[in-house]
Backbone as numpy.savetxt, mean C-alpha at the origin, in Angstrom:
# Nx Ny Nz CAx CAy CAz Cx Cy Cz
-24.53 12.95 -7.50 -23.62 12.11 -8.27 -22.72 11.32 -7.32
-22.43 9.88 -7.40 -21.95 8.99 -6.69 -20.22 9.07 -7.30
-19.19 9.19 -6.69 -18.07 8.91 -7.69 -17.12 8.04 -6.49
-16.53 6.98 -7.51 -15.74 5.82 -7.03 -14.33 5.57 -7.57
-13.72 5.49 -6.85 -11.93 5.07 -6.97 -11.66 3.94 -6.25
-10.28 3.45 -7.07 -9.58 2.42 -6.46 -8.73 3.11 -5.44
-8.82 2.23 -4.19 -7.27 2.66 -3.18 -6.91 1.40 -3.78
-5.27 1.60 -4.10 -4.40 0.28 -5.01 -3.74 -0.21 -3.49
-3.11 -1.27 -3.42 -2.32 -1.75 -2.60 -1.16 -1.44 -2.64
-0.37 -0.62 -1.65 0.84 -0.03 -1.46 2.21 -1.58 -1.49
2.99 -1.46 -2.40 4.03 -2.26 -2.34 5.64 -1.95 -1.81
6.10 -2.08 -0.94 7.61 -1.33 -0.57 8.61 -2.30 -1.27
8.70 -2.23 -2.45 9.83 -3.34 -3.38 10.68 -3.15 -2.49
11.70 -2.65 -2.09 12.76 -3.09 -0.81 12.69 -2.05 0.63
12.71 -2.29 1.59 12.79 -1.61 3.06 14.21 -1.49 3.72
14.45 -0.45 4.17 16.06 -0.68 4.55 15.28 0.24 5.73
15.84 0.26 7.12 15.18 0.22 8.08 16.50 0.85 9.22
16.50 1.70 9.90 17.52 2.24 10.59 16.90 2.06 12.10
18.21 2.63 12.82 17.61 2.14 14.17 16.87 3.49 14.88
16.35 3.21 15.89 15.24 4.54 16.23 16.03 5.93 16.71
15.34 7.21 16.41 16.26 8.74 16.21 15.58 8.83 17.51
16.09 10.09 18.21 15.94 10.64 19.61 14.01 10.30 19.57
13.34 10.52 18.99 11.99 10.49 19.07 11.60 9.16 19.21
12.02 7.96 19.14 11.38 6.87 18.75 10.50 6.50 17.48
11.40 7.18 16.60 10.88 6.52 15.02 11.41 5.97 14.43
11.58 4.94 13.17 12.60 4.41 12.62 13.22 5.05 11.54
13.66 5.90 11.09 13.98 5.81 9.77 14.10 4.64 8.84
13.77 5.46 7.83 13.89 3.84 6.42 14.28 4.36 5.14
14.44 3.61 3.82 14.39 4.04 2.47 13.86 2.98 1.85
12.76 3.20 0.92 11.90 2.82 0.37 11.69 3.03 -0.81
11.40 2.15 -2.21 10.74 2.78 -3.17 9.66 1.87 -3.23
8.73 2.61 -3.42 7.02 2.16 -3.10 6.52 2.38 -4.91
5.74 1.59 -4.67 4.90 1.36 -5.91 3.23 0.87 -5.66
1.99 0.91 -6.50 1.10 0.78 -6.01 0.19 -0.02 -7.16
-0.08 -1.61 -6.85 -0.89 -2.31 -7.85 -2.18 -2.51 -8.00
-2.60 -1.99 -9.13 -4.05 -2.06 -9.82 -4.76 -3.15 -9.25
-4.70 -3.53 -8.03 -5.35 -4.27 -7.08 -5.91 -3.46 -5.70
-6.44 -3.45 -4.94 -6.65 -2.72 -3.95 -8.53 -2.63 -3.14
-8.70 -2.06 -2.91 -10.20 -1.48 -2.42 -10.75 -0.45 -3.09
-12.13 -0.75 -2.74 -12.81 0.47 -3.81 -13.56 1.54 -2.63
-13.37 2.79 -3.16 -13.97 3.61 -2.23 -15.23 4.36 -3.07
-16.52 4.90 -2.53 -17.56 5.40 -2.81 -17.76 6.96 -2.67
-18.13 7.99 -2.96 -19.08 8.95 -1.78 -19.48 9.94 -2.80
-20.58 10.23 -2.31 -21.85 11.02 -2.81 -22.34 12.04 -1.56
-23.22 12.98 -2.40 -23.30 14.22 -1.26 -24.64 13.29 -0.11
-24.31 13.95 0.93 -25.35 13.07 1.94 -25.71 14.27 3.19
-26.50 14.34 4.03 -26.72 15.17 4.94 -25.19 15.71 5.94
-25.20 14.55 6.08 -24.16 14.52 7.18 -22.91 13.10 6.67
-21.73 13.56 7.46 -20.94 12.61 7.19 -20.79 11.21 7.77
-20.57 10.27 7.08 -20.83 8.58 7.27 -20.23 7.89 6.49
-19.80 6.80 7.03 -18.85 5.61 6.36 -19.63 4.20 6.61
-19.91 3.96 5.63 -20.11 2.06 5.23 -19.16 1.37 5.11
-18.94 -0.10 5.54 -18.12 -0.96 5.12 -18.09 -2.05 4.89
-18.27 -2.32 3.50 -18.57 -4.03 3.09 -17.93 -4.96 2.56
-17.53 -5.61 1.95 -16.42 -6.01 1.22 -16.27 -7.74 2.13
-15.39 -8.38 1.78 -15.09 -9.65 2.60 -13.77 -9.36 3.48
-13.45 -8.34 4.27 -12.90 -8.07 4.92 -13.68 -6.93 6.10
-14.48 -6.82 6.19 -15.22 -5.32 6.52 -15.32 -5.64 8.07
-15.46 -7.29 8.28 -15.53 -7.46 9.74 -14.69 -7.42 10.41
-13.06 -7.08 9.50 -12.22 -7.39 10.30 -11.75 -6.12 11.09
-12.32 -4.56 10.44 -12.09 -3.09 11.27 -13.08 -3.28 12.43
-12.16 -3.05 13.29 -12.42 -3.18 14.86 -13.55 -2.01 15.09
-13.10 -1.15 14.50 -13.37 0.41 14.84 -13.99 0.96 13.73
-15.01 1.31 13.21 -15.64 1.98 12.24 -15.83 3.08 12.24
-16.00 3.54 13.40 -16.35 5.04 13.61 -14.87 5.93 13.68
-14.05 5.31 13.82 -12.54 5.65 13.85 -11.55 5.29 12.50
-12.17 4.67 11.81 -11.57 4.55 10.88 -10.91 5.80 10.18
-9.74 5.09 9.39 -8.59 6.30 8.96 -9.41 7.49 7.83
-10.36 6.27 7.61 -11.45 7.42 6.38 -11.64 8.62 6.78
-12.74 8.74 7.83 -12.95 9.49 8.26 -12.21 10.09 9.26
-11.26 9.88 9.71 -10.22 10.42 10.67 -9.82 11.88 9.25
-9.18 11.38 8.19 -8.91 12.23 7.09 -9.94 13.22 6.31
-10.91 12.92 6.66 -12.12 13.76 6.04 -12.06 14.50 7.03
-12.47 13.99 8.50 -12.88 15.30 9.21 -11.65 16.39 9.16
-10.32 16.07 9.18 -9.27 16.76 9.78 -9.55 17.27 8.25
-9.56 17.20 6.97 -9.68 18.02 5.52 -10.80 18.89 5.88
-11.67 18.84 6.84 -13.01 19.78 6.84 -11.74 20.95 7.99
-11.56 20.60 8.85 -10.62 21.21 9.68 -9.51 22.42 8.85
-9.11 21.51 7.83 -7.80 22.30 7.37 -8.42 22.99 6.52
-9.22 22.82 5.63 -10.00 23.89 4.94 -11.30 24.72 5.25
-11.52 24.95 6.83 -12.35 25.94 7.59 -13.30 25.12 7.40
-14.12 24.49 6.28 -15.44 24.03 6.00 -16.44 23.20 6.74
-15.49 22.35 7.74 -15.71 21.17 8.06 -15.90 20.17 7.82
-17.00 19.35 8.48 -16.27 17.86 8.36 -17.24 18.10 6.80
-16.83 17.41 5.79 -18.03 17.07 4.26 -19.33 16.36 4.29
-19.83 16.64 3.97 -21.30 16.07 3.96 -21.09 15.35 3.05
-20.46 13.82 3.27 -20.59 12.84 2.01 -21.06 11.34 2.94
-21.81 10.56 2.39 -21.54 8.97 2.37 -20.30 8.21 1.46
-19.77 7.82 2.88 -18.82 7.14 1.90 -18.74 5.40 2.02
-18.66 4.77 1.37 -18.90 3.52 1.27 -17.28 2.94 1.01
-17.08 1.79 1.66 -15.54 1.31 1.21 -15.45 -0.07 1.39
-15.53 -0.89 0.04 -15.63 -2.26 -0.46 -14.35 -2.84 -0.06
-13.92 -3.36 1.56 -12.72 -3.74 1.55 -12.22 -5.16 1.36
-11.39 -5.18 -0.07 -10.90 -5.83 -0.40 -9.42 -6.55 0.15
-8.84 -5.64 0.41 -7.34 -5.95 0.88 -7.54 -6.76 2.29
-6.86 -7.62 2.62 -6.63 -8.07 3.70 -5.98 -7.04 4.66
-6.37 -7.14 6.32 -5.85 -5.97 7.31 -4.88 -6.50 7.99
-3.73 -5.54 8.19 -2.69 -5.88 8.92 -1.75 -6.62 7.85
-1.82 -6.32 6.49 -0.75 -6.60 5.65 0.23 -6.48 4.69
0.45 -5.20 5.57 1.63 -4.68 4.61 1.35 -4.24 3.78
0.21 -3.85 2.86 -0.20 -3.28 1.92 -0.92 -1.97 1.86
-0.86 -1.03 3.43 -1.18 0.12 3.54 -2.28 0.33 3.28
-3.71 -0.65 3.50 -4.75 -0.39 2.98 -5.25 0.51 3.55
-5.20 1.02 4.69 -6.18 1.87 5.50 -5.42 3.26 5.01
-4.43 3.43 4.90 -3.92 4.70 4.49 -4.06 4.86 2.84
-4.44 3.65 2.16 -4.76 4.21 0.68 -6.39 4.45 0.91
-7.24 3.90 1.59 -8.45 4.15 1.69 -8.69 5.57 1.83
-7.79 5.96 3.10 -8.21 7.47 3.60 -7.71 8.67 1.87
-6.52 7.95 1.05 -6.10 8.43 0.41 -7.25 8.83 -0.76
-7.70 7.91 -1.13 -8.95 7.63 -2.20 -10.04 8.17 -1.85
-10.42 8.44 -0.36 -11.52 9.31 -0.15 -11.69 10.60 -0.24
-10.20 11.62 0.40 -9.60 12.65 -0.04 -9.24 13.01 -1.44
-9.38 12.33 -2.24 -9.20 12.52 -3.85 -10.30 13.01 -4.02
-11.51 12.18 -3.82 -12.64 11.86 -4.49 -13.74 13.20 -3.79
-13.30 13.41 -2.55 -13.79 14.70 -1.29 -13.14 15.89 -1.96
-12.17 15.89 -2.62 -11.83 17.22 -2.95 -12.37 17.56 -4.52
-12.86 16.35 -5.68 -13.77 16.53 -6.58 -15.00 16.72 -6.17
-15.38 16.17 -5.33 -17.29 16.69 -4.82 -16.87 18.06 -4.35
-15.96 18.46 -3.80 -16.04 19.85 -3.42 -15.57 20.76 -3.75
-14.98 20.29 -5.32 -14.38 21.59 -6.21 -12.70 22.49 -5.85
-11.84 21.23 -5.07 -10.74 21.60 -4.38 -9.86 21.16 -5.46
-9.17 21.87 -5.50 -7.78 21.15 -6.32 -7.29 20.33 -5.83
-6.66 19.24 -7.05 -5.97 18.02 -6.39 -4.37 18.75 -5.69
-3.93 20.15 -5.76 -2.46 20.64 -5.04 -3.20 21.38 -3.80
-4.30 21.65 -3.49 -5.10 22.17 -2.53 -4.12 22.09 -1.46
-3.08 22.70 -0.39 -2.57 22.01 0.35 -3.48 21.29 2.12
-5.18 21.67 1.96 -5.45 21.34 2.85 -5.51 19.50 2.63
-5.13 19.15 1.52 -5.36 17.66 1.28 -4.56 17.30 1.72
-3.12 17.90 1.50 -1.32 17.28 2.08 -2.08 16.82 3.87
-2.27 18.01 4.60 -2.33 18.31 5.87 -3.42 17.06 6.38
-4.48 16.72 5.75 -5.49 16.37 5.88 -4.82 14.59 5.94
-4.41 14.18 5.12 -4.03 12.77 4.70 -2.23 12.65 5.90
-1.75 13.71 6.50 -0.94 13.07 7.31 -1.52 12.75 8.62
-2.60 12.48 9.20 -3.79 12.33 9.83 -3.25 11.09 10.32
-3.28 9.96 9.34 -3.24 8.79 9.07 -2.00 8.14 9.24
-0.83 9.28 9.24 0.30 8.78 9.49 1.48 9.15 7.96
2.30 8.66 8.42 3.75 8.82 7.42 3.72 8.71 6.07
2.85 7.54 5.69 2.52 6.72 4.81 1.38 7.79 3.87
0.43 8.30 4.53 -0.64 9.39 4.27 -0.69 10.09 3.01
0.69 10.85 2.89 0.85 11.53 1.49 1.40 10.86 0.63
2.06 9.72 0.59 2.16 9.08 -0.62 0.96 8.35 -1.15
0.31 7.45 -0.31 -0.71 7.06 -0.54 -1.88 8.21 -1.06
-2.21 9.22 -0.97 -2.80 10.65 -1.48 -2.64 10.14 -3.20
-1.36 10.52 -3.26 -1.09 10.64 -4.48 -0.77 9.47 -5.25
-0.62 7.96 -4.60 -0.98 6.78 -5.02 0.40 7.43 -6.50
1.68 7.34 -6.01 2.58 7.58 -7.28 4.12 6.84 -7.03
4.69 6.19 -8.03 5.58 5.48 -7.97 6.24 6.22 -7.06
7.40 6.05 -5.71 7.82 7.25 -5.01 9.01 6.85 -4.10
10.44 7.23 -4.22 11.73 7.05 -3.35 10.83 7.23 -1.82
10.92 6.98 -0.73 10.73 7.43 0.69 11.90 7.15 1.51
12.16 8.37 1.98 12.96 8.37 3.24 12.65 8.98 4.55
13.52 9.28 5.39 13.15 9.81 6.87 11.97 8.61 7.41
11.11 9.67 7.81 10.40 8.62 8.37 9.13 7.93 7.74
9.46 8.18 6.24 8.39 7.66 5.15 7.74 9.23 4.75
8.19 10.35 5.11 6.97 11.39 4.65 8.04 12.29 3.48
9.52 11.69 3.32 10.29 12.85 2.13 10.23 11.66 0.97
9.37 12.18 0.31 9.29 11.63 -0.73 9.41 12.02 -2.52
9.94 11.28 -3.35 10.90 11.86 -4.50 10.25 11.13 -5.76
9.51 11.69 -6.29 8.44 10.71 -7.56 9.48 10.04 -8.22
8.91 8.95 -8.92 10.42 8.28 -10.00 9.03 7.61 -11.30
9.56 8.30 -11.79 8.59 8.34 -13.07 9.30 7.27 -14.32
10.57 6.76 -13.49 10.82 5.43 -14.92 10.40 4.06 -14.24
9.64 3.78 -12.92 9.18 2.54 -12.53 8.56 2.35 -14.03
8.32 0.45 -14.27 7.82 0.45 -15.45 6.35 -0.40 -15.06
5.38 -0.45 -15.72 4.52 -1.29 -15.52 5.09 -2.86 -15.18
4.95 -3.55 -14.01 5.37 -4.68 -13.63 4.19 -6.05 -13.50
4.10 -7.32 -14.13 3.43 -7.36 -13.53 3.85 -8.95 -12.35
2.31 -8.59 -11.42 2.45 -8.97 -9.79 1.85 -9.87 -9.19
2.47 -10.75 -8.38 1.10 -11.73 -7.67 1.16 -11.41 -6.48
-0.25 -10.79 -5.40 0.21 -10.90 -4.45 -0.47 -12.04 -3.53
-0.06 -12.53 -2.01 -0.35 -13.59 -1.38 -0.26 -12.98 -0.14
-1.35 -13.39 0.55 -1.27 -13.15 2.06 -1.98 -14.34 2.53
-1.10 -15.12 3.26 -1.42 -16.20 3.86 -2.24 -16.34 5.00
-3.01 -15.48 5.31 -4.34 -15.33 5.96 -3.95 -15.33 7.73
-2.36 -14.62 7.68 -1.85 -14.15 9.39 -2.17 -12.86 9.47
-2.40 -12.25 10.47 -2.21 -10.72 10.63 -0.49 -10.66 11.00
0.02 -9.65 10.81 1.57 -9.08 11.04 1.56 -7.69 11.07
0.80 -7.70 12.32 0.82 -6.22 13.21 2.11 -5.56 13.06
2.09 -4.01 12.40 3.43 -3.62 12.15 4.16 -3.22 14.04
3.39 -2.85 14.66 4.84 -3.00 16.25 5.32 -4.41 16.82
4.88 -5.17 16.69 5.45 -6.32 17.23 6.54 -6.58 16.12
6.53 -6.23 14.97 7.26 -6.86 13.82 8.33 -5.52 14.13
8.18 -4.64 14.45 9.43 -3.32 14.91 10.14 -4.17 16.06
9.73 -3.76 16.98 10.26 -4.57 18.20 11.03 -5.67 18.29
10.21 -6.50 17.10 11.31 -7.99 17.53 12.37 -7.38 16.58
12.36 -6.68 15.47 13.35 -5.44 14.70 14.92 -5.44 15.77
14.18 -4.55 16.42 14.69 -3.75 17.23 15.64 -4.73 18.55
14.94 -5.82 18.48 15.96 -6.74 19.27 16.83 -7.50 18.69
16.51 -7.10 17.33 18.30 -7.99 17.23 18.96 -7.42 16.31
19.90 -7.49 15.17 20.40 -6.53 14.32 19.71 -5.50 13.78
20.57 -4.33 13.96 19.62 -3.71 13.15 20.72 -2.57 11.64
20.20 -2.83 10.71 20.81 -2.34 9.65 20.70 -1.09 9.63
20.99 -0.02 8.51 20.75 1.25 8.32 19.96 1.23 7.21
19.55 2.00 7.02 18.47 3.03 6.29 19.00 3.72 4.70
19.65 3.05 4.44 20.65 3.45 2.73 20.02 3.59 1.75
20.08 4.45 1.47 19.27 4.41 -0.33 20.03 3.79 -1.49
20.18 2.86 -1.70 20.66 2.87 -3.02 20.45 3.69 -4.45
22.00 3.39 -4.85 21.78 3.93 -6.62 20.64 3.52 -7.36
20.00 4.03 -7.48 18.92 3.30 -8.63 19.43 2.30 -9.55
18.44 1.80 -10.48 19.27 0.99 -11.69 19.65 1.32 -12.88
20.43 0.74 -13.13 20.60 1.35 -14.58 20.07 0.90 -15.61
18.91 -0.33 -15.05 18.07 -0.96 -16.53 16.79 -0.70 -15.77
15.67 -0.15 -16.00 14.67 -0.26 -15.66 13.61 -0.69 -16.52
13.91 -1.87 -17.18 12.93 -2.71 -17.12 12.24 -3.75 -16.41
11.26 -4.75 -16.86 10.74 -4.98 -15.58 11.62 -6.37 -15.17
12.78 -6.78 -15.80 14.10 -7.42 -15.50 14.86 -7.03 -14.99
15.13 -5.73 -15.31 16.08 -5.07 -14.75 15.95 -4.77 -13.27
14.44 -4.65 -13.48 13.95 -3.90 -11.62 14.37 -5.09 -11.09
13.75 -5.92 -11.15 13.55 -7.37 -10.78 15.11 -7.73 -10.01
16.28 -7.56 -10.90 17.82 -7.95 -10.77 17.92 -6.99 -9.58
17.70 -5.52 -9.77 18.34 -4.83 -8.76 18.07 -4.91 -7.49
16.78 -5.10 -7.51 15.45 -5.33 -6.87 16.37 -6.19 -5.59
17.09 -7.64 -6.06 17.52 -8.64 -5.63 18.52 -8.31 -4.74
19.30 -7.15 -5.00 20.52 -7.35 -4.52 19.92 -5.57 -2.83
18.47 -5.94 -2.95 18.06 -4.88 -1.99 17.30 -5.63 -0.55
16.95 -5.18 -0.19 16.19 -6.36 1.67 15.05 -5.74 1.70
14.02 -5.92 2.21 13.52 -5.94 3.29 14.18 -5.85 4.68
14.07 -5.53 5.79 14.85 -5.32 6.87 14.02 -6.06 8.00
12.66 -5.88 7.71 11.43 -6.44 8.20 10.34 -7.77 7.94
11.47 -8.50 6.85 11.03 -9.84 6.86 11.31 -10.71 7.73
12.78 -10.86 8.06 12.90 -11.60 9.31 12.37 -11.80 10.39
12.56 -10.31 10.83 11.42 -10.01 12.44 9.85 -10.68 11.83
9.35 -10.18 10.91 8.04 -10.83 10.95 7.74 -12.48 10.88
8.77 -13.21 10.19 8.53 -14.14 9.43 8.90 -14.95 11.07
9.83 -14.49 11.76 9.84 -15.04 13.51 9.04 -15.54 14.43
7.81 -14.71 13.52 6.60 -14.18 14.90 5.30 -14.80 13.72
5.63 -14.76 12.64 4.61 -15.61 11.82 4.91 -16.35 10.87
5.63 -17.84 11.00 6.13 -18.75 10.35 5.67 -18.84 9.02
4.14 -18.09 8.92 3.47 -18.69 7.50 3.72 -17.79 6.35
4.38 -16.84 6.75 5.00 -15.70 6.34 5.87 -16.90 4.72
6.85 -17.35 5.93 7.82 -17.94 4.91 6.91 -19.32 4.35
6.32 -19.78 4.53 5.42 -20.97 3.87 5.21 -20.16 2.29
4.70 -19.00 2.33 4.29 -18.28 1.77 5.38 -17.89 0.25
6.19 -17.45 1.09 7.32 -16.81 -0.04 8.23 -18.09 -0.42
8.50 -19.30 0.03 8.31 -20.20 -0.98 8.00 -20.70 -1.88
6.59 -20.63 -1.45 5.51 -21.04 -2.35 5.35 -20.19 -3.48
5.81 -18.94 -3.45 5.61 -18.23 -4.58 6.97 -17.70 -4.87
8.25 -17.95 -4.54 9.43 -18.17 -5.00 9.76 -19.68 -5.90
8.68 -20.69 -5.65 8.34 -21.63 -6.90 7.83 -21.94 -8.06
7.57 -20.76 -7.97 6.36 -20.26 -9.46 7.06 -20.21 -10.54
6.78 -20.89 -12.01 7.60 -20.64 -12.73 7.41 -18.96 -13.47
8.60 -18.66 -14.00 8.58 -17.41 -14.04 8.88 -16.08 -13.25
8.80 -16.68 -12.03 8.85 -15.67 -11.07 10.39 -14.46 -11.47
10.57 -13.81 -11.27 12.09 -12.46 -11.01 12.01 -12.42 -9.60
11.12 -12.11 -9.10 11.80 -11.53 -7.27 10.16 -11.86 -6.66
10.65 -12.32 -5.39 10.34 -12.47 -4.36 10.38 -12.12 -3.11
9.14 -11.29 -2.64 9.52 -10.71 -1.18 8.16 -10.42 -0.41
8.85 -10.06 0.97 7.24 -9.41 1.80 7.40 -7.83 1.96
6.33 -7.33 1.75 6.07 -6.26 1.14 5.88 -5.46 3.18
6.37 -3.95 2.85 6.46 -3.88 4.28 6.58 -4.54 5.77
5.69 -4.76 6.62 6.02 -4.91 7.95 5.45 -6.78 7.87
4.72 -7.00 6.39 4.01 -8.43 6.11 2.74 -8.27 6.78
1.71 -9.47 6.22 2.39 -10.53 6.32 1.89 -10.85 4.39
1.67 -9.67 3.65 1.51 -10.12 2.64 3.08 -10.30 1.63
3.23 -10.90 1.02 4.49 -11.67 0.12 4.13 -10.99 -1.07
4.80 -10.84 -2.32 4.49 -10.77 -4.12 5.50 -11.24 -4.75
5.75 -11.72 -5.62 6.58 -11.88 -6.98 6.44 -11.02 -8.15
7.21 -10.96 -8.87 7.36 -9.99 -9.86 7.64 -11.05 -10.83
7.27 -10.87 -12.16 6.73 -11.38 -13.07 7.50 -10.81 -14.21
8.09 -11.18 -15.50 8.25 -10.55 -16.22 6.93 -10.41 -17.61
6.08 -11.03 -17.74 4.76 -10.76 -18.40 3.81 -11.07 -17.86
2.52 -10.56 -18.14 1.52 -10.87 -17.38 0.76 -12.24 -17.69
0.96 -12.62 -18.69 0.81 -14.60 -18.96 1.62 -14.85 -17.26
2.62 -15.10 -17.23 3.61 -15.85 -16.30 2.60 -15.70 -14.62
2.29 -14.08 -14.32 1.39 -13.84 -13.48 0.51 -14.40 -13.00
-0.35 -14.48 -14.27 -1.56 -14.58 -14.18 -1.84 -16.50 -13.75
-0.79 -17.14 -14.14 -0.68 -18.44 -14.82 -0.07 -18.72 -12.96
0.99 -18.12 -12.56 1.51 -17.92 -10.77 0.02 -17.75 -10.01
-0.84 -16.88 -10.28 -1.81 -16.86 -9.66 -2.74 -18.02 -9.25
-2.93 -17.87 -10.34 -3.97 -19.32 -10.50 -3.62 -20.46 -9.75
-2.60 -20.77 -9.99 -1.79 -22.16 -9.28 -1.99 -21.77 -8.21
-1.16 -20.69 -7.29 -1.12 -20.53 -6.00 -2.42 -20.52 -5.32
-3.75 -19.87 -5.84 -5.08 -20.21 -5.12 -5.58 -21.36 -5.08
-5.09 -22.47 -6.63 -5.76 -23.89 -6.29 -5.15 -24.68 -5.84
-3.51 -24.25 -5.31 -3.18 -25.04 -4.29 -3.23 -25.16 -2.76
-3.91 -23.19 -2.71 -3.73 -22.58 -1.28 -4.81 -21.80 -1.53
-6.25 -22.76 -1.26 -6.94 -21.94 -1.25 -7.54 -20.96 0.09
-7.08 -21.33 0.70 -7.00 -20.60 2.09 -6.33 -19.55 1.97
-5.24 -19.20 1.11 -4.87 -17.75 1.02 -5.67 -16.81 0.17
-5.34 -15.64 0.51 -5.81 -14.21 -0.42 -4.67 -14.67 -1.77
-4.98 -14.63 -2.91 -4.15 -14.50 -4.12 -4.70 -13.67 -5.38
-3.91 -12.69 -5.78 -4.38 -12.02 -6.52 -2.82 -11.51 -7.57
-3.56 -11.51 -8.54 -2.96 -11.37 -9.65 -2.96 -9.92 -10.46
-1.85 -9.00 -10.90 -2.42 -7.78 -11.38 -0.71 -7.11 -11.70
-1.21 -5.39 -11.71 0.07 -5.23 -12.08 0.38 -3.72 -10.80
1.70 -3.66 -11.03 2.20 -2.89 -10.46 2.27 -1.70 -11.50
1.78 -0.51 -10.86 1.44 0.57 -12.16 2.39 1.80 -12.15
2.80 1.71 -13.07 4.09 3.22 -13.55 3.58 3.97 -13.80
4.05 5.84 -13.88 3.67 7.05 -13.44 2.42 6.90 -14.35
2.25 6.72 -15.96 1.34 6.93 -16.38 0.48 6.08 -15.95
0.41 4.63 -16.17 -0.82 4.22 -15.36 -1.39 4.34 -14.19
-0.53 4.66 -13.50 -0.89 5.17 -11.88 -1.69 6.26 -11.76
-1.48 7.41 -13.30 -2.37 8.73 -13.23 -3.81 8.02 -13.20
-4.16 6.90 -14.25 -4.96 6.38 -14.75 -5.70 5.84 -13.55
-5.22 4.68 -12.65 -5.82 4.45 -11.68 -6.26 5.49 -10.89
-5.27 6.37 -10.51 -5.85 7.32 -9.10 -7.11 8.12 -9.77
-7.55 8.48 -11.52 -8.27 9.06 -11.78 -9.69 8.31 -11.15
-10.32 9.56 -10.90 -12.02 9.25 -10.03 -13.05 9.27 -10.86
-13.52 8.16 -10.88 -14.88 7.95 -12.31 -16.17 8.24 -11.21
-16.94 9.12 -12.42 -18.34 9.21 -11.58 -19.35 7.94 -12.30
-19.89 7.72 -10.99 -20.71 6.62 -11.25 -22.36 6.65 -11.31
C-alpha cells in the first residue's frame, strides 16, 4: 500500500528575534501556522530505503542522498532499535528552496507521519519527537504541522487552537534567501529582543490580521538588504485589493498577505501571476487546529 501526505508550507506570521545566547543561537518568538499549500510526500514498503525527487523544484536539492527525508527516517530507525525503514519514498517538490517556508523540515515531517503508519507506531511514539529534531529546531513543529506559539530556540512550543482558518497568497519572487547570511547581516546591525506578545483579543481572521500589524518580522530587513526583490515583492502584494497584512515569512525570500475571504485571495492570486509571471504564486489557506488535523491526516493511495 502506497500512502501520501501533504508537507504544508510553514508560515511565521510575526518573528521577534533576540541576539545570540552563550552558544551561538538566536532566540526568537513566533506563532507559526501552516497553509494547505506545500509538497507532497509518498512511501510504500520497498526492499531497502530510498528517496525520489520530482516536482518543478527537485533540481534545485543539491544533495539527495542527504536530504532532511532521509536524514529523519534513518535517525527514527535509530531511535526505535529497528532501523533505517524499508520504504520508497517519493517527494513531489513543490515549494520553492531557500524560502522561508520550512519545506525541507515539513518534508522530513510528512515522511515520519506517514513511516510511523506503515509501521504501526503511534503518532505520540516518542521515537518520532527524537527522530524529526534531526532536521533541526523547526523539526517538531513541523512533525505535527499544528498552529503553534515558538520560543527559545524554536523547539518550546505551545499549540493555540483559536488560530482561525485564514485565507493566503503566497509569493516568492524566484531569489534564494539563505537563512545565515540573512542572520548575520541580523546580527550587524540592530538587534531587537525576542518578546512574545499578548495574544489577541479578536481572533478572527481581521482581528489576526490587526494584531498581526502591530508585530515584525525582525528578519525582513536583513534579508530584503541582501535581496532587493524581496521588497519588489511585498509591494506588489501589499497592492492587492483586499489584502489585511503583509509580510515575509521567516528568514524570506517568500512574502504572503492575508486575506479576509477566499474570493479576495484567490482574485490577489491570479493578478499577481499574470502580472509576475516569473514568480511562484499561490493561493490557499492558512489552516486552524481542526483543519490542520485534516491536512496532516495520511490518505492511502
Amino acid at each position: 500500500m502506497r500512502r501520501t501526505a501533504t508537507a504544508p508550507a510553514k508560515i511565521n506570521l510575526f518573528l521577534h528575534v533576540g541576539a545570540t545566547d552563550a552558544d551561538g543561537y538566536h532566540p526568537l518568538a513566533s506563532l507559526v501556522a501552516f497553509a494547505d499549500i506545500g509538497d507532497r510526500v509518498s512511501v510504500q514498503p520497498a526492499e531497502r530505503l530510498s528517496l525520489e525527487v520530482e516536482g518543478p523544484f527537485a533540481a534545485a536539492l543539491a544533495d539527495q542522498d542527504d536530504n532532511l527525508v532521509l536524514r529523519a527516517l534513518r535517525r527514527l530507525g535509530e531511535a526505535s532499535g529497528e532501523g533505517a525503514p524499508a520504504l520508497r519514498v517519493v517527494l513531489d517538490k513543490q515549494l520553492p528552496i531557500a524560502a522561508g517556508l520550512g519545506g525541507g523540515s515539513s518534508d522530513a515531517g510528512a515522511a515520519l507521519r506517514l513511516a510511523a503508519q506503515m509501521l504501526g507506531m503511534g503518532a505520540d511514539d516518542p521515537a518520532l519527537e527524537t527522530a524529526a529534531t534531526v532536521v533541526g529546531a523547526d523539526g517538531p513543529m513541523c512533525l505535527h504541522a499544528r498552529p503553534a506559539w515558538a520560543e527559545g530556540r524554536g523547539d518550546r512550543l505551545e499549540v493555540e487552537p483559536r488560530l482561525p482558518d485564514v485565507p493566503i497568497v503566497l509569493v516568492n519572487p524566484g531569489v534564494p534567501s539563505p537563512t545565515g547570511p540573512v542572520y548575520r547581516a541580523y546580527d550587524a546591525g540592530p538587534v531587537r529582543s525576542a518578546d512574545r506578545p499578548a495574544p489577541p483579543d479578536d481572533w478572527s481572521p481581521r482581528g489576526v490580521a490587526d494584531w498581526l500589524s502591530r508585530q515584525r518580522n525582525d528578519l525582513e530587513a536583513p534579508a530584503l538588504s541582501l535581496a532587493p526583490a524581496i521588497g519588489t515583492a511585498l509591494t506588489a502584494v501589499a497592492a492587492s485589493p483586499g489584502v489585511l497584512l503583509t509580510r515575509m515569512s521567516g528568514s524570506g525570500a517568500t512574502v504572503f498577505g492575508l486575506y479576509a475571504d477566499d474570493a479576495a485571495a484567490q482574485a490577489a492570486g491570479q493578478a499577481l501571476a499574470a502580472h509576475r509571471p516569473d514568480w511562484w504564486v499561490r493561493a490557499g489557506r492558512l489552516q486552524g487546529m481542526q483543519a490542520n488535523a485534516q491536512l496532516s491526516g495520511d490518505n492511502p493511495a
